[in-house]
C-alpha positions in Angstrom: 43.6 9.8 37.8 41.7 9.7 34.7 43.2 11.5 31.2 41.1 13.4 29.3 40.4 10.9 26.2 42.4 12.0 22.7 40.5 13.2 20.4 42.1 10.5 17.5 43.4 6.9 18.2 46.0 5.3 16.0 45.6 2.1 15.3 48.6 0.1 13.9 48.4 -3.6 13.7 51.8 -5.1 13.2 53.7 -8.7 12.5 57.6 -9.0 12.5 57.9 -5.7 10.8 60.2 -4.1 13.8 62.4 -2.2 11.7 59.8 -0.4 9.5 57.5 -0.4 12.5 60.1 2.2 13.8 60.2 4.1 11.0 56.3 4.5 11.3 56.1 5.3 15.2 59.0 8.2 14.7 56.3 9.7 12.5 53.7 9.3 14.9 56.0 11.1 17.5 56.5 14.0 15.2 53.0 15.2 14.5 52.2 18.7 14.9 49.2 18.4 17.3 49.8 18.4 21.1 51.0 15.1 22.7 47.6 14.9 24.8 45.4 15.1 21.7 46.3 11.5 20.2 47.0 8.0 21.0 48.5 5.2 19.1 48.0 1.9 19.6 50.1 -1.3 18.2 48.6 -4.3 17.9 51.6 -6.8 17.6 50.2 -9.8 16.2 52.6 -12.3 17.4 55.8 -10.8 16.0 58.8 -13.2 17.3 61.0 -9.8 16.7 62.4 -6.6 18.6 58.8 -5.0 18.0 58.3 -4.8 22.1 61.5 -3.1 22.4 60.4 -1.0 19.5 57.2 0.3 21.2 59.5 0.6 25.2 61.2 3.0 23.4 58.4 5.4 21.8 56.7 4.8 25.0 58.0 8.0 26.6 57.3 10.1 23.8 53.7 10.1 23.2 50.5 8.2 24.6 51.9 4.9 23.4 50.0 1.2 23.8 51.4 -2.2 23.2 49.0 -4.6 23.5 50.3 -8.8 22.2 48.5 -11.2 21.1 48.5 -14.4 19.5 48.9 -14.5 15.6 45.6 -14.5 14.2 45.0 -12.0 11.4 45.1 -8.7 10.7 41.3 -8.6 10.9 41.6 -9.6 14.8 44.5 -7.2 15.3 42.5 -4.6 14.2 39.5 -5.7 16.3 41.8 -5.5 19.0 42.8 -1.9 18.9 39.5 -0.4 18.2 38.6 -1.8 21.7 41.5 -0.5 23.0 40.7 2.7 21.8 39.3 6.0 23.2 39.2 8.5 20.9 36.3 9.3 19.2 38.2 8.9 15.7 39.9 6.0 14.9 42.6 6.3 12.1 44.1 2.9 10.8 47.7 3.0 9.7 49.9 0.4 8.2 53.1 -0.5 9.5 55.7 0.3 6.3 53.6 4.1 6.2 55.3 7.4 7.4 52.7 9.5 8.2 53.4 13.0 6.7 54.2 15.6 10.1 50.2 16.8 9.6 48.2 13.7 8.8 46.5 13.6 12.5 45.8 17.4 11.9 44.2 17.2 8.6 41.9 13.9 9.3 40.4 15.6 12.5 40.3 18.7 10.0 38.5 16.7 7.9 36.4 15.2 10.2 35.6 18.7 11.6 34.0 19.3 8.2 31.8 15.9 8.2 30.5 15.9 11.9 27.9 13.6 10.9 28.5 10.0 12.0 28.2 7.2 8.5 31.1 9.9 7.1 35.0 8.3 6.9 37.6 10.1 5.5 40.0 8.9 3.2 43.8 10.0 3.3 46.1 10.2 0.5 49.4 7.4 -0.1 52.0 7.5 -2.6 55.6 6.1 -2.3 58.1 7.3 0.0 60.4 10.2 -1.6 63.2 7.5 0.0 62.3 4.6 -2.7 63.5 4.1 -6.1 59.9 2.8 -8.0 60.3 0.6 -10.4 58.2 0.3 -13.9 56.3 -2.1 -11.9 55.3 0.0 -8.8 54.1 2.6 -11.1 52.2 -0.1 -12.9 50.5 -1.4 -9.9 49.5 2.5 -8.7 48.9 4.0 -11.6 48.0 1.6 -14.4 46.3 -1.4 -13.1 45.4 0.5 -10.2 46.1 -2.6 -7.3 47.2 -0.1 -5.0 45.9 3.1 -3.4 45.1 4.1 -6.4 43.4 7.1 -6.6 42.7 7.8 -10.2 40.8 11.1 -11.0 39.8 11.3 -7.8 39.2 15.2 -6.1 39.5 17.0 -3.2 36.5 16.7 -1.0 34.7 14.2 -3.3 32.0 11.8 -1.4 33.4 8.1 -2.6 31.0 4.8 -1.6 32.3 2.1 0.2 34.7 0.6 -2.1 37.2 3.5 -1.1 36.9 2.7 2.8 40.8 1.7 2.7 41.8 1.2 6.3 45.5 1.5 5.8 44.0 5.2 4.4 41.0 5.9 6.1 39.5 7.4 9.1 36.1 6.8 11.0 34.0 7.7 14.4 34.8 5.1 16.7 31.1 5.2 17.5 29.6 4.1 14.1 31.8 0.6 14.5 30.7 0.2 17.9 26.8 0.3 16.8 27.6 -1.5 13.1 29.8 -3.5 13.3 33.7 -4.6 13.0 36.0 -6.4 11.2 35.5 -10.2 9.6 38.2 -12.0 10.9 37.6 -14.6 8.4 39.3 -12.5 5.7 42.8 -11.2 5.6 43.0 -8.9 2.7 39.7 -6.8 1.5 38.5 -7.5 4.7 38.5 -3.4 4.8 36.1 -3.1 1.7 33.8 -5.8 2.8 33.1 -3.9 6.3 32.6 -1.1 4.2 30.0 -3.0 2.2 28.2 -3.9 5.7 28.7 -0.3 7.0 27.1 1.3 3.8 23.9 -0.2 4.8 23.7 2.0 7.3 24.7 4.6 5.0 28.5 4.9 5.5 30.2 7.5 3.0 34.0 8.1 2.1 35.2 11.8 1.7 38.9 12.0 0.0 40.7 14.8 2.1 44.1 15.0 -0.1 46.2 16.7 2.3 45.9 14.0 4.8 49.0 12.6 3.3 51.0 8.5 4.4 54.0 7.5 2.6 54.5 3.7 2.0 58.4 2.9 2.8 58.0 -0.3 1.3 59.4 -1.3 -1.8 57.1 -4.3 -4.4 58.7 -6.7 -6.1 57.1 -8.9 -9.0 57.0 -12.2 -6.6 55.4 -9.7 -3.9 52.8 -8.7 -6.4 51.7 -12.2 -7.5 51.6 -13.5 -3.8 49.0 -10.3 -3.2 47.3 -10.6 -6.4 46.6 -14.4 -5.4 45.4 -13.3 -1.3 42.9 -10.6 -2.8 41.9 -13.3 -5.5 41.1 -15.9 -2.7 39.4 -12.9 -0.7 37.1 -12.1 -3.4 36.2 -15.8 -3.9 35.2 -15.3 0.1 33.9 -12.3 0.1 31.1 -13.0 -3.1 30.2 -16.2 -1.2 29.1 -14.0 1.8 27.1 -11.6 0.2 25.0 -12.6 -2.5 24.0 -8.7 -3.1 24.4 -7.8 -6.8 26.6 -5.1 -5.8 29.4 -6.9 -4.0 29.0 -9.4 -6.9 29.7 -7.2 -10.0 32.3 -6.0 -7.3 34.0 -9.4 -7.1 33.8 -10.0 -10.6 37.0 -9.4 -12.3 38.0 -10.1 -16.2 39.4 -12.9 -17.5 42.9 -12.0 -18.7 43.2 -13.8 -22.0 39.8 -13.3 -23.3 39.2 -10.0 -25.2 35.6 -9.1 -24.9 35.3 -8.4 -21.1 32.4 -8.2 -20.6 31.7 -11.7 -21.2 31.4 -13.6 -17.5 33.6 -16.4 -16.6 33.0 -19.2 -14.0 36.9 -18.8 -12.3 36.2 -22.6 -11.1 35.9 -24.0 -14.5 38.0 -21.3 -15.8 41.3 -21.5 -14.0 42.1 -25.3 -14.9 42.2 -23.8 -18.7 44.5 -21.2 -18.1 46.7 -22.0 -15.4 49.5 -22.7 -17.9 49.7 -19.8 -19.9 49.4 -18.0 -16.6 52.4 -19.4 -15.0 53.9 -19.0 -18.5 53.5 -14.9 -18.3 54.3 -14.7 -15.0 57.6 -16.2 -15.4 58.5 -14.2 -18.4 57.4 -11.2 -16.6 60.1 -12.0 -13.8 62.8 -12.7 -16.7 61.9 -9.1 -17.9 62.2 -7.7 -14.3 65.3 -9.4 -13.3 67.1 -8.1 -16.3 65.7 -4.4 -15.3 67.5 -5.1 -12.1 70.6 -5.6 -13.5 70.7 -2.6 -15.6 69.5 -4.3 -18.9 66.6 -3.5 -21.2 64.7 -6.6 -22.5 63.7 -5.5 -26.6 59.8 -6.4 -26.7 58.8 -8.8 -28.9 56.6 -8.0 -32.4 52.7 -8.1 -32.3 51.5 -9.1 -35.8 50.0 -12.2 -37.4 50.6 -15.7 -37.0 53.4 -15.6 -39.7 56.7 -17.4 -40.2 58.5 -13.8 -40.1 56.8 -13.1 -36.9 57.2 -16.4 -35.6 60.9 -16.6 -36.3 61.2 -13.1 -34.6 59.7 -14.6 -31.7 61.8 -17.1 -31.5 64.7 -14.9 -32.0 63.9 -12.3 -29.3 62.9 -15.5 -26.8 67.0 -16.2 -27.9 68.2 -12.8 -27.2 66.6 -12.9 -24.0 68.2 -15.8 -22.7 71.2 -14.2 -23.5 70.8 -11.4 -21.8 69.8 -13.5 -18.9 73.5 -15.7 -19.1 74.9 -12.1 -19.5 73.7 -10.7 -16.6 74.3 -13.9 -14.6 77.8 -14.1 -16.0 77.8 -10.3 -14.4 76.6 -11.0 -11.1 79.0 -14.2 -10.5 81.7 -11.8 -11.8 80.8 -9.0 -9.2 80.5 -12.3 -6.3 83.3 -13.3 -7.3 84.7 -10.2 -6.7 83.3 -9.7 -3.4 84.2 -13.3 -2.3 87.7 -11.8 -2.9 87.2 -8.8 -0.6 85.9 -11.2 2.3 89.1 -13.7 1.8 91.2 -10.6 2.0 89.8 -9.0 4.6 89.5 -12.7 6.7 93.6 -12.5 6.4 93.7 -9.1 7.6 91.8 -10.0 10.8 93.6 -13.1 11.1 96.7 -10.8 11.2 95.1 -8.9 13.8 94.2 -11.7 15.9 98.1 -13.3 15.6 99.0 -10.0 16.7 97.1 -9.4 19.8 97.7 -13.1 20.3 101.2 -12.8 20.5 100.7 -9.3 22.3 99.0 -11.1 25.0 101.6 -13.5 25.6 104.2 -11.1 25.7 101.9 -9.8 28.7 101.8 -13.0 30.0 105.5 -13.5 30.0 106.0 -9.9 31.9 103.2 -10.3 34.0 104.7 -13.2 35.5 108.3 -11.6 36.1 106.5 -8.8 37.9 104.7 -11.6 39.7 107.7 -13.2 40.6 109.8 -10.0 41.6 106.6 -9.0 43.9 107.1 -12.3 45.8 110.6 -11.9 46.2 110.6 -8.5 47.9 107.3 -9.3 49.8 109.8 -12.5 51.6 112.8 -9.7 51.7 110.0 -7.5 53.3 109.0 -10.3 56.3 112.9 -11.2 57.0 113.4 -7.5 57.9 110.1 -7.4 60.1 111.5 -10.3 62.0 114.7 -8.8 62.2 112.9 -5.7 63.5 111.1 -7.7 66.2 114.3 -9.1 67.3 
């Protein structure tokens, strides 16, 4: 028999995230709407960990589907799960999110609000309470706003396509099936550019606040600089394929080391020019971060002109840095060493152990066989008197 279709479908594509992936169904099973009313639906990408045994288990407790396939992209993962589907709104969620205990609730609030069809609605993400956030997270959210960042942003205000963030964002199954789906040629923006193809049909973005995810995942520097290159290499892709002045000015971004930015820059000819002095930032911006991590605050250098005071502080602050660095690394072998110490220690102690139950065993041995030997003894005693009884 036929269920009645949920009125939301969840749709969560996943790779060799198991752990966190777990994390995210729990809050999927805790929502405060009836059971019958949603659906999620994991797309496991071609994980090679427990995610299958992840999803078996969250099976029973809500209208749960696993569907595999071979690794190909979150794009085609996605894809995947909106056919899938049967709700008439599809929510996209990530697979390091917690969704907050009334996030179905309020998106089908929302959407109860907007009835019209080209309207999405766009949730609200900040880092889990459970996460220590660095200077760097905060940088990325609410400085250089790289992720969900929302800015001045208000309650109930109508946002273009640029805000259609699928990790976020909400939508009537029914406008993707008439306009279209997901570009499997990109892997990252590939949100904002179906956006860009949905607007033309005049798709809108309302920010609903209360519809609140929590990201469980922590970002380290390396992390940021391997996304920061993916969404540069998306752009590249995603300005080639539409040659619209919008999606242009969109993909344009500033050239770092030039101050008037408004000037525009060729990235192509650009990049061989600056490559250097890029690498050369990024790896004194790691320095900076691992002495952070160990508890130490790098001094920041003096700003001023092209001097021999300022030069010579340069140099000496590029000195005390490196000694902070053989500091801290003199710290951390210290604090191995130490642990190295525990393990040896600890490797005796079971070794104790095992000489002990060793020995145990053989001292079982030894009495196991006496009994063995006693048992044989009055089993013969046992057959001379049943021949004597026969006699």
């Amino acid at each position: 028999m036929q269920t009645r279709s949920p009125a939301i479908s969840v749709v969560i594509p996943t790779f060799n995230r198991a752990a966190m992936l777990a994390d995210t169904l729990e809050s999927f099973a805790a929502q405060s709407i009836p059971k019958n009313r949603y659906e999620v639906i994991v797309v496991d990408d071609g994980s090679k960990d427990t995610t299958p045994e992840v999803c078996r288990e969250f099976a029973s407790r809500m209208q749960l589907k696993y569907l595999h396939i071979d690794n190909s992209g979150t794009s085609v993962a996605k894809n995947t799960g909106i056919l899938a589907s049967r709700g008439r709104i599809l929510l996209f969620s990530d697979d390091d999110d917690i969704a907050d205990r009334r996030l179905l609730e309020e998106h089908l609030k929302a959407h109860k609000q907007h009835r019209t069809e080209n309207v999405a609605v766009l949730g609200y993400t900040t880092w889990a309470p459970t996460l220590s956030v660095t200077p760097l997270m905060r940088y990325v959210t609410d400085i250089g706003g790289f992720l969900f960042a929302y800015g001045d942003l208000k309650d109930g205000q109508m946002l273009d396509f640029t805000y259609f963030w699928t990790g976020r964002c909400s939508c009537k199954r029914s406008f993707l099936a008439k306009h279209g789906v997901f570009n499997r040629q990109l892997v990252v923006f590939e949100d904002v550019e179906l956006g860009y193809r949905l607007s033309r049909f005049g798709l809108r973005v309302v920010f609903h606040r209360a519809a609140i995810n929590y990201m469980t995942r922590a970002l380290t520097f390396d992390q940021f600089c391997t996304r920061c290159e993916r969404q540069g290499e998306a752009l590249f892709l995603f300005r080639r394929l539409h040659g619209d002045p919008v999606v242009q000015q969109y993909c344009q971004l500033a050239d770092p080391f030039i101050e008037n930015r408004v000037v525009g820059i060729d990235p192509e000819t650009r990049w061989p020019e600056v490559a250097a002095l890029f690498r050369e930032k990024i790896n004194q911006t790691g320095r900076v971060e691992r002495l952070l991590a160990w508890g130490l605050e790098p001094q920041a250098s003096l700003e001023g002109p092209d001097t021999t005071a300022s030069k010579t502080s340069s140099q000496a602050e590029a000195y005390r840095l490196q000694m902070r660095e053989l500091f801290a690394s003199l710290i951390e072998s210290q604090q191995r060493a130490a642990k190295i110490s525990e393990y040896q220690a600890e490797i005796i102690n079971l070794k104790d152990a095992v000489r002990e139950i060793s020995d145990s065993l053989r001292q079982s041995k030894i009495e196991s066989a006496a009994r063995a030997s006693n048992l044989a003894k009055q089993t013969l005693q046992i057959a001379k008197l049943e021949r004597h009884l026969k006699f």
